[in-house]
Backbone as a chain_set.jsonl record, in Angstrom:
{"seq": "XXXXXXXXXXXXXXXXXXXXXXXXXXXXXXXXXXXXXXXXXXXXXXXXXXXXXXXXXXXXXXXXXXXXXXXXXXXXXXXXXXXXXXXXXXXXXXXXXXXXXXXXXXXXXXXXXXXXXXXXXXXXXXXXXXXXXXXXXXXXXXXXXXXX", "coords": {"N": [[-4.954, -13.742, 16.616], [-2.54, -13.119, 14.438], [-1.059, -11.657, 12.631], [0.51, -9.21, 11.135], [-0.701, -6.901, 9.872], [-3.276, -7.177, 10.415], [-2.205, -6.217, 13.045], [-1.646, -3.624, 12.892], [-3.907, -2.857, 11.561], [-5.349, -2.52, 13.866], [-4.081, -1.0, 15.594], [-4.517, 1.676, 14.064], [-6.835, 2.413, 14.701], [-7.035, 2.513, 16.894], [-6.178, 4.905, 17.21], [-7.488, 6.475, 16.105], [-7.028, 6.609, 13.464], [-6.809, 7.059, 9.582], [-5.967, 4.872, 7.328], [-5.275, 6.347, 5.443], [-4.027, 8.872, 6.817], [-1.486, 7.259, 7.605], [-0.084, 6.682, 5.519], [0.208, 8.947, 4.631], [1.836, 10.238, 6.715], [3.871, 8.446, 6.61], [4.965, 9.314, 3.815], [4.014, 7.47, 1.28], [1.764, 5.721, -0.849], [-1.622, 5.518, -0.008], [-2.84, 2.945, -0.332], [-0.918, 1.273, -0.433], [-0.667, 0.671, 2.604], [-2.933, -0.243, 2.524], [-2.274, -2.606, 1.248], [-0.834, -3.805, 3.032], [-2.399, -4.085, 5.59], [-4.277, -5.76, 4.169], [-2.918, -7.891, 4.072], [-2.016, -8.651, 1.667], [0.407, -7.902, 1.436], [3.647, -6.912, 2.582], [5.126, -4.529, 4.766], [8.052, -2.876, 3.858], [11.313, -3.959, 5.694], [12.884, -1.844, 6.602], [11.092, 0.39, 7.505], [9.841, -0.166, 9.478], [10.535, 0.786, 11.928], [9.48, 3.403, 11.664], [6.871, 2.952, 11.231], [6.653, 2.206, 13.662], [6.701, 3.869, 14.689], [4.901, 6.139, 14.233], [2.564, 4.619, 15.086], [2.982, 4.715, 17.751], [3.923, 2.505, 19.246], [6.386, -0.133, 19.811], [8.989, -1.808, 17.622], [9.441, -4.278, 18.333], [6.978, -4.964, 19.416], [5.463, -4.881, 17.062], [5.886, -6.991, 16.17], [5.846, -9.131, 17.437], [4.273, -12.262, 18.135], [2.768, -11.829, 20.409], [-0.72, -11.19, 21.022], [-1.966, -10.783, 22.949], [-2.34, -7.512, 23.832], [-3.526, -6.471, 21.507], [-5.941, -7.591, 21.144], [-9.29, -7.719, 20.614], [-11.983, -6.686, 22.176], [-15.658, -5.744, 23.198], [-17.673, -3.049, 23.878], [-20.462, -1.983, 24.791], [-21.765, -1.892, 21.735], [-19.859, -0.899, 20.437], [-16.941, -1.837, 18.982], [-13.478, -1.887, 20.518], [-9.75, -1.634, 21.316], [-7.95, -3.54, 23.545], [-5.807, -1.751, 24.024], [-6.486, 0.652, 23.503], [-8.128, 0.856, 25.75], [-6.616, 0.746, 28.002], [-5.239, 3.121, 27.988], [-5.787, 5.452, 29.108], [-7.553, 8.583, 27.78], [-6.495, 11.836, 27.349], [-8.91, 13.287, 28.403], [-10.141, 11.778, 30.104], [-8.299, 11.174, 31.997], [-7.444, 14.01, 32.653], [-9.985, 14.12, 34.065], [-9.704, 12.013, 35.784], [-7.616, 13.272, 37.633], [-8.604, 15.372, 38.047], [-10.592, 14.2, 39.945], [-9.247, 12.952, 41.947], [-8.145, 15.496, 43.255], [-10.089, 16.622, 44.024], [-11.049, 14.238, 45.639], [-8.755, 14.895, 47.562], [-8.853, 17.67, 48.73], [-11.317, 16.926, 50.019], [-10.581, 14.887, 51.856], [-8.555, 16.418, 53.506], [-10.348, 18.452, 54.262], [-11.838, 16.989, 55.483], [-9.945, 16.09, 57.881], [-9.281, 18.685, 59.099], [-11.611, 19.221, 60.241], [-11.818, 16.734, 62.245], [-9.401, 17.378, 63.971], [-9.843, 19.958, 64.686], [-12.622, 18.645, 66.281], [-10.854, 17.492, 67.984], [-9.124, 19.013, 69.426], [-11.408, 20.664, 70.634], [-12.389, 18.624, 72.64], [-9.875, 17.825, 73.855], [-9.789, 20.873, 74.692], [-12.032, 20.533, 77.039], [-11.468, 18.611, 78.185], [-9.325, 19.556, 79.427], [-10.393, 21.605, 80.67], [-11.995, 20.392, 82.52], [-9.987, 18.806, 84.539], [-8.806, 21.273, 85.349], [-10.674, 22.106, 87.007], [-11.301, 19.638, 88.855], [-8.286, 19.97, 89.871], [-9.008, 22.887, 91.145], [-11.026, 21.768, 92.823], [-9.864, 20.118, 94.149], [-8.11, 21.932, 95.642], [-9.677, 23.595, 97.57], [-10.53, 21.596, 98.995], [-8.255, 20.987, 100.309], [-7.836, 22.917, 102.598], [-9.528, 22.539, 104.438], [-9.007, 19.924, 104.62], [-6.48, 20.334, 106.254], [-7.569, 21.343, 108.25], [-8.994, 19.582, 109.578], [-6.914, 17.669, 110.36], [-5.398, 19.088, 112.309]], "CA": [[-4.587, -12.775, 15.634], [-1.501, -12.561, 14.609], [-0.817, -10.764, 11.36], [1.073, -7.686, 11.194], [-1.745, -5.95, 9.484], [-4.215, -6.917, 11.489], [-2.382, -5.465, 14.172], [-1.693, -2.289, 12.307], [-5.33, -1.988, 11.592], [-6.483, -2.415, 15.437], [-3.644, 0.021, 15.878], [-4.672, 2.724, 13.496], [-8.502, 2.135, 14.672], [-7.059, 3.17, 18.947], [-5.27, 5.975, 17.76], [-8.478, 7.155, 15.495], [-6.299, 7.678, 12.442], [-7.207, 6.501, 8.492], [-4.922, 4.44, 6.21], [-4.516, 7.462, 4.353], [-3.442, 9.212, 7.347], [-1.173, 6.704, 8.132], [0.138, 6.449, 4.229], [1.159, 10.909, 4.468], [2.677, 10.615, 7.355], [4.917, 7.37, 5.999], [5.256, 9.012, 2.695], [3.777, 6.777, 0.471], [0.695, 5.784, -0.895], [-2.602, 4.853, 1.105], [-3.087, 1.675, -1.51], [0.11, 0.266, 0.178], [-0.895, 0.649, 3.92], [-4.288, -0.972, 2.538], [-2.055, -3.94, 1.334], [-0.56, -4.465, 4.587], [-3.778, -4.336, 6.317], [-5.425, -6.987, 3.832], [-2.277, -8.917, 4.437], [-1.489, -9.253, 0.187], [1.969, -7.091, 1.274], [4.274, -6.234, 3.945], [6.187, -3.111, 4.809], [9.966, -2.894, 3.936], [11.79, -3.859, 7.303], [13.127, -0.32, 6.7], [9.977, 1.166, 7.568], [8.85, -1.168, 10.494], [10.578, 1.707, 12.919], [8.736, 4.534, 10.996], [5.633, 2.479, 11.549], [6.321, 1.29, 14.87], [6.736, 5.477, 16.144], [3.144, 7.039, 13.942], [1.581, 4.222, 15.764], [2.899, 4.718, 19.432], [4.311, 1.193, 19.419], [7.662, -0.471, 19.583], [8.936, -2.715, 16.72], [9.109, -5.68, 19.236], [5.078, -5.212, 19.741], [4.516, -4.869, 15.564], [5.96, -7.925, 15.089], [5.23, -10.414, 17.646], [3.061, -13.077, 18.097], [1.597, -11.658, 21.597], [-1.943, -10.667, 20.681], [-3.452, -9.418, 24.047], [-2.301, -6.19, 24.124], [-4.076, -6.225, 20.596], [-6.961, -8.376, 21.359], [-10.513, -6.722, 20.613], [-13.115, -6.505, 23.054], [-16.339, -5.196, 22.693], [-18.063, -2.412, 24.774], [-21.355, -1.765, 23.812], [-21.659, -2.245, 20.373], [-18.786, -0.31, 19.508], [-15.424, -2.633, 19.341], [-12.234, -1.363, 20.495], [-9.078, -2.877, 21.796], [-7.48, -3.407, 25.241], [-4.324, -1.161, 24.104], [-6.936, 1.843, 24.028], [-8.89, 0.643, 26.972], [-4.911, 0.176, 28.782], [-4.158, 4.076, 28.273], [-6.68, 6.466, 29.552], [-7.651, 9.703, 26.826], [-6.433, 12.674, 28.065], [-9.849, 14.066, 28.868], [-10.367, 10.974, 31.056], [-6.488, 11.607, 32.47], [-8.191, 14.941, 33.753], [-11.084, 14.07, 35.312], [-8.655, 11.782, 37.097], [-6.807, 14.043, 38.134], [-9.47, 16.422, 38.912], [-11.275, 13.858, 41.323], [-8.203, 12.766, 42.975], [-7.906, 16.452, 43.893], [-11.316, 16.414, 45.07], [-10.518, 13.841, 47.173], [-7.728, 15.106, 48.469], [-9.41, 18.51, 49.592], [-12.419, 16.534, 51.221], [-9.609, 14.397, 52.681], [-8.347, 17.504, 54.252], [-11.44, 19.089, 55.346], [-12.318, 15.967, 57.265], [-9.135, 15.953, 58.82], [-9.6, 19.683, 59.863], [-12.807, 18.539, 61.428], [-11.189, 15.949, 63.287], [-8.456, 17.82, 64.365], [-11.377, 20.437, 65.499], [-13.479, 18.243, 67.417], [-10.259, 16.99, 69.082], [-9.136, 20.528, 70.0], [-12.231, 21.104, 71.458], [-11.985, 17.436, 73.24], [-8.999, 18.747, 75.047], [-10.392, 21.784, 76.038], [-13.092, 20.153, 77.714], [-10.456, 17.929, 79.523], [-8.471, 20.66, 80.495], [-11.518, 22.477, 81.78], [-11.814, 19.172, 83.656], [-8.886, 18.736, 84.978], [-9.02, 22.188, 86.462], [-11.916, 22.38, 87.694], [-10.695, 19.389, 89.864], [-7.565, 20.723, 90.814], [-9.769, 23.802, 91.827], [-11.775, 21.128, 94.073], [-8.502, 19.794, 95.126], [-7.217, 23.355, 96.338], [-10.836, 24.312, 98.075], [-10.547, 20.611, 100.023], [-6.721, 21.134, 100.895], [-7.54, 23.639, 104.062], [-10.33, 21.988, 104.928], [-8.344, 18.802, 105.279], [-5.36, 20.701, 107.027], [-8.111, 21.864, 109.644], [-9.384, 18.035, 110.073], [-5.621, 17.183, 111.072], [-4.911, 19.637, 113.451]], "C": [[-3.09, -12.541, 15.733], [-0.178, -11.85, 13.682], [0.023, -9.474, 12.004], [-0.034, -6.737, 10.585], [-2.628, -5.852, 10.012], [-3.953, -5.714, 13.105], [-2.082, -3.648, 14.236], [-3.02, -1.702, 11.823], [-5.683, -1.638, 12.97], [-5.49, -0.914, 15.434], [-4.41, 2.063, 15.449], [-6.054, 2.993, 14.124], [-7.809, 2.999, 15.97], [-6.704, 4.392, 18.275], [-6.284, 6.969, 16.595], [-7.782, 7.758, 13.895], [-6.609, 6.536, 11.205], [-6.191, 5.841, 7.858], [-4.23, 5.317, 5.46], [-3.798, 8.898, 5.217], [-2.175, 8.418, 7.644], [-0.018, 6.695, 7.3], [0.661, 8.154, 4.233], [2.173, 10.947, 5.394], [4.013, 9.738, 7.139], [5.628, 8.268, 4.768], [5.623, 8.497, 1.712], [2.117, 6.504, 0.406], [-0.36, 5.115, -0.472], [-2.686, 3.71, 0.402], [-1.87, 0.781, -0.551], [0.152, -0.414, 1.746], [-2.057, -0.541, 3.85], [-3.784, -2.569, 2.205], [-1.741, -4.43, 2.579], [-1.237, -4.998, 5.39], [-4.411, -5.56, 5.658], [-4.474, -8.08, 3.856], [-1.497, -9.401, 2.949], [0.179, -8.589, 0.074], [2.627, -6.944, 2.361], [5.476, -5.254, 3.608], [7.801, -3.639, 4.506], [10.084, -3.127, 5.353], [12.404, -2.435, 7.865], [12.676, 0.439, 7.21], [9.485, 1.005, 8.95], [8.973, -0.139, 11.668], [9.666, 2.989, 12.799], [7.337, 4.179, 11.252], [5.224, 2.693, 12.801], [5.781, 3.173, 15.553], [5.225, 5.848, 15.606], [2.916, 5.888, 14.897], [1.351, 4.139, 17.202], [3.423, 3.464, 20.007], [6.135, 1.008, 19.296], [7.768, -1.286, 18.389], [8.771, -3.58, 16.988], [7.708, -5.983, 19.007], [4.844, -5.621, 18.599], [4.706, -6.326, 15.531], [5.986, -9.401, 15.956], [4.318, -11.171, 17.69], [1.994, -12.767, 19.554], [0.825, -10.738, 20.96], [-2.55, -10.113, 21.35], [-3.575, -8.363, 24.068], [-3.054, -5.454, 22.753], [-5.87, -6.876, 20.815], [-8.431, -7.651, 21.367], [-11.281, -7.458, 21.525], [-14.493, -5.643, 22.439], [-17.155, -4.25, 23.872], [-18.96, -1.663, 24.327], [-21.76, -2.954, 22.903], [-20.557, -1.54, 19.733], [-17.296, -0.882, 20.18], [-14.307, -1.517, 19.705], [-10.985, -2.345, 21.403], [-8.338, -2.611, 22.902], [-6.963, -2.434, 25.564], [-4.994, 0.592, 23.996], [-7.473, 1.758, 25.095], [-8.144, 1.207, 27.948], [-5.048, 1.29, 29.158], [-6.13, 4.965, 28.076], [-6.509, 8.287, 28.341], [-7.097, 10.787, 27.937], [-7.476, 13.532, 28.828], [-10.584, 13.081, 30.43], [-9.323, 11.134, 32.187], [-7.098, 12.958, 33.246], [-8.884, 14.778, 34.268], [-10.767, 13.039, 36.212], [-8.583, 12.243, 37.683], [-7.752, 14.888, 38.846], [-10.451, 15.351, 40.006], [-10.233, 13.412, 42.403], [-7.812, 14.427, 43.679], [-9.122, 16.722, 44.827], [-11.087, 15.454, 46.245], [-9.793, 13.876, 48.286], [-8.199, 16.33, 49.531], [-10.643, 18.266, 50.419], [-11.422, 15.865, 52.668], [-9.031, 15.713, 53.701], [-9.277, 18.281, 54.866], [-12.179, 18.181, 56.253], [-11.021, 15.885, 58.25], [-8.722, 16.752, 59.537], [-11.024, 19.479, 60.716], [-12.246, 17.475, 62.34], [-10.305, 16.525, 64.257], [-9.131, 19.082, 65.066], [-11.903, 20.206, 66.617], [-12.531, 17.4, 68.054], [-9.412, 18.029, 70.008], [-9.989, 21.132, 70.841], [-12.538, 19.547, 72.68], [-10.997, 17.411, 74.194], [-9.229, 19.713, 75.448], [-11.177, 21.62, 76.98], [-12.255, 19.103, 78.603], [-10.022, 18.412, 80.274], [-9.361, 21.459, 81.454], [-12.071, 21.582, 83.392], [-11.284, 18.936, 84.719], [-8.467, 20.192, 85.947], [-9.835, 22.046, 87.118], [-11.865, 20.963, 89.16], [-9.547, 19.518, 90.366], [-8.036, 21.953, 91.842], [-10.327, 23.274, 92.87], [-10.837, 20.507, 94.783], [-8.209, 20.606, 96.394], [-8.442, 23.434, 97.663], [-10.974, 23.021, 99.283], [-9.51, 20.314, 100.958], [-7.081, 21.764, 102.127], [-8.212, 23.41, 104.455], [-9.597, 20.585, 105.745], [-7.036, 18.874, 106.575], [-6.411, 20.912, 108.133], [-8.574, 20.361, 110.228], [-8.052, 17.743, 110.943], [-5.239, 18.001, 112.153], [-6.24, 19.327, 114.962]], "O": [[-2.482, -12.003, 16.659], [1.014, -11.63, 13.897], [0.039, -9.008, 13.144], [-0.047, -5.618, 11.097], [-3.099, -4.747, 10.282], [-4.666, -4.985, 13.795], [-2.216, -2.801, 15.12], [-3.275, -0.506, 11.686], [-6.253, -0.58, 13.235], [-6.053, 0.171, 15.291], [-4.636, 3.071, 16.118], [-6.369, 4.167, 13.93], [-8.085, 4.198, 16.012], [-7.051, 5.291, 19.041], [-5.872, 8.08, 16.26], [-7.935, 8.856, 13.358], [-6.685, 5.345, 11.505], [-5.202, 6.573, 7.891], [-3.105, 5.255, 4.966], [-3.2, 9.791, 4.616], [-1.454, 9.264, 8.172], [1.075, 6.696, 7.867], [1.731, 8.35, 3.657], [3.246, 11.504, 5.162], [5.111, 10.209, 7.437], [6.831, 8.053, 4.617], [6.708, 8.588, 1.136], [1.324, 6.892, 1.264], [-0.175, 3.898, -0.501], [-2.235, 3.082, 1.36], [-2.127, -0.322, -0.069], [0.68, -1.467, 2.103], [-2.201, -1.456, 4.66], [-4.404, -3.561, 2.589], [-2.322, -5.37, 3.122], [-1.012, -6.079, 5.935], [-5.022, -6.365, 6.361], [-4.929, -9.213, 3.695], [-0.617, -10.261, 2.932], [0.946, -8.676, -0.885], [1.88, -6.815, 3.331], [6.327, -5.177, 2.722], [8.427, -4.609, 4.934], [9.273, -2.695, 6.172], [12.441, -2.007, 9.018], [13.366, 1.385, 7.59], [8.824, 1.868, 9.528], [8.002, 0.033, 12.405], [9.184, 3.519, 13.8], [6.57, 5.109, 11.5], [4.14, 3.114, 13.207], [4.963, 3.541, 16.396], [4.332, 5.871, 16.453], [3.187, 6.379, 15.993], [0.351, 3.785, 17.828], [3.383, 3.333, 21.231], [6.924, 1.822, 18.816], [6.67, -1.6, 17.93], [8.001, -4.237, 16.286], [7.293, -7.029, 18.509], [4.126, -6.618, 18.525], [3.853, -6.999, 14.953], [6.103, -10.507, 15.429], [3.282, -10.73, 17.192], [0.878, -13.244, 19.759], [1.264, -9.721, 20.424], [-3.404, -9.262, 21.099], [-4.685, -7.874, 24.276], [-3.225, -4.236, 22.717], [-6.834, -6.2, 20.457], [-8.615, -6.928, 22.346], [-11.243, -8.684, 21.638], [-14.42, -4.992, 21.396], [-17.264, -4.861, 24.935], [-18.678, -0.733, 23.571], [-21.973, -4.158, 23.046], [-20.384, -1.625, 18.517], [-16.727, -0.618, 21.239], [-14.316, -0.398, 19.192], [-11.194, -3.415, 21.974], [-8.09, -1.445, 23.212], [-7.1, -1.906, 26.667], [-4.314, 1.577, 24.286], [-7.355, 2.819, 25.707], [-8.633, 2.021, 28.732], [-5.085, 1.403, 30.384], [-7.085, 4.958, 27.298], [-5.461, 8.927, 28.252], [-7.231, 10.633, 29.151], [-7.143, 14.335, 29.699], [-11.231, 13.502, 31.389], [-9.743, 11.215, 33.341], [-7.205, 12.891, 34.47], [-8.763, 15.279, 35.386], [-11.336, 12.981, 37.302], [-9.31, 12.085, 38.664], [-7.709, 15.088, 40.059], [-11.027, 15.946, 40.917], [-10.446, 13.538, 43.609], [-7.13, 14.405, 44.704], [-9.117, 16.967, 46.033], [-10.968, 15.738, 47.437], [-9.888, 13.349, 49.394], [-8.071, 16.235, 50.751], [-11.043, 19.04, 51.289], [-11.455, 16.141, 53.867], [-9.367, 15.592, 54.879], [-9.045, 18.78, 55.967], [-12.834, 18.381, 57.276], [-11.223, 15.591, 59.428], [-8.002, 16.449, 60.489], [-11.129, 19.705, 61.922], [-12.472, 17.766, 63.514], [-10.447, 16.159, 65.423], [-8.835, 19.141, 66.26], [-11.901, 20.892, 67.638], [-13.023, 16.5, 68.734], [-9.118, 17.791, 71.179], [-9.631, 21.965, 71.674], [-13.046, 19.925, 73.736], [-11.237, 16.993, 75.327], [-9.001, 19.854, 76.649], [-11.178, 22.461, 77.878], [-12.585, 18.914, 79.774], [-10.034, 18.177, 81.483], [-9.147, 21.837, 82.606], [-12.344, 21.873, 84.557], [-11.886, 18.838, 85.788], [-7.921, 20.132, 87.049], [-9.471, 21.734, 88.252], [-12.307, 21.236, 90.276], [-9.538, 19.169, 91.546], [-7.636, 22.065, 93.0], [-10.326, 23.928, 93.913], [-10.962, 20.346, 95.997], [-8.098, 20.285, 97.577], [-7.972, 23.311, 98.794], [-11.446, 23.314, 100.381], [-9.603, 19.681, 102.01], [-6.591, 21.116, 103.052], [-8.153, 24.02, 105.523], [-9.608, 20.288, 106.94], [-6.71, 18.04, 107.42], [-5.937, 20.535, 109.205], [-8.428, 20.148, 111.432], [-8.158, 17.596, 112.161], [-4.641, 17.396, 113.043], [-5.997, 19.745, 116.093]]}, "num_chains": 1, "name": "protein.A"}
């Protein structure tokens, strides 16, 4: 595919918007957008920037011959194309966001548990560790009485 209309239809299709939306916000009439699309017309070059911004695109993209970033797929039964697939909805963009925070506060409450049961891991050393110095001390005057 490598029409300019074609790729101004896939376009208009990601970004959920009608010919005749597309045709108010240009000012001019939807009949002309519809030639573009069936390919019997093309936009003034005048326009191609005016195009390129309603659709979220550069002029480079409208008008080359790379197709992937246009390329339909199908998911389901309901087509759509890579370049919506590419960019995450904003409602998807939050529940990003909101599980990466989730993960971050599990991430942190396991690493207060760790940091926990290694707190209590050294106390139990240290209790250790006295408790034979204590048997140290208690064998010290015992041993001084062996030597004399």
């Amino acid at each position: 595919m490598d029409s300019l209309g074609e790729k101004i239809r896939l376009l208009l299709k990601a970004k959920s918007l009608k010919q005749k939306d597309l045709a108010e916000r240009l000012g001019i009439k939807p009949s002309s957008v519809n030639q573009w699309i069936k390919g019997t017309a093309r936009p003034d070059n005048s326009r191609l920037a005016q195009i390129a911004k309603e659709l979220g695109v550069t002029v480079d993209s409208l008008l080359s011959n790379e197709n992937a970033q246009y390329e339909i797929t199908t998911i389901g039964e309901e087509p759509t194309s890579n370049l919506v697939s590419s960019k995450l909805s904003d409602y998807e963009r939050l529940q990003y966001e909101l599980r990466i925070k989730e993960l971050e506060l599990e991430m942190e409450r396991r690493v207060s548990v760790i940091q926990s049961e290694l707190l209590v891991y050294k106390e139990k050393e240290l209790a250790q560790q006295q408790k034979e110095i204590e048997r140290q001390r208690a064998l010290s005057p015992d041993q001084d009485a062996i030597n004399k």
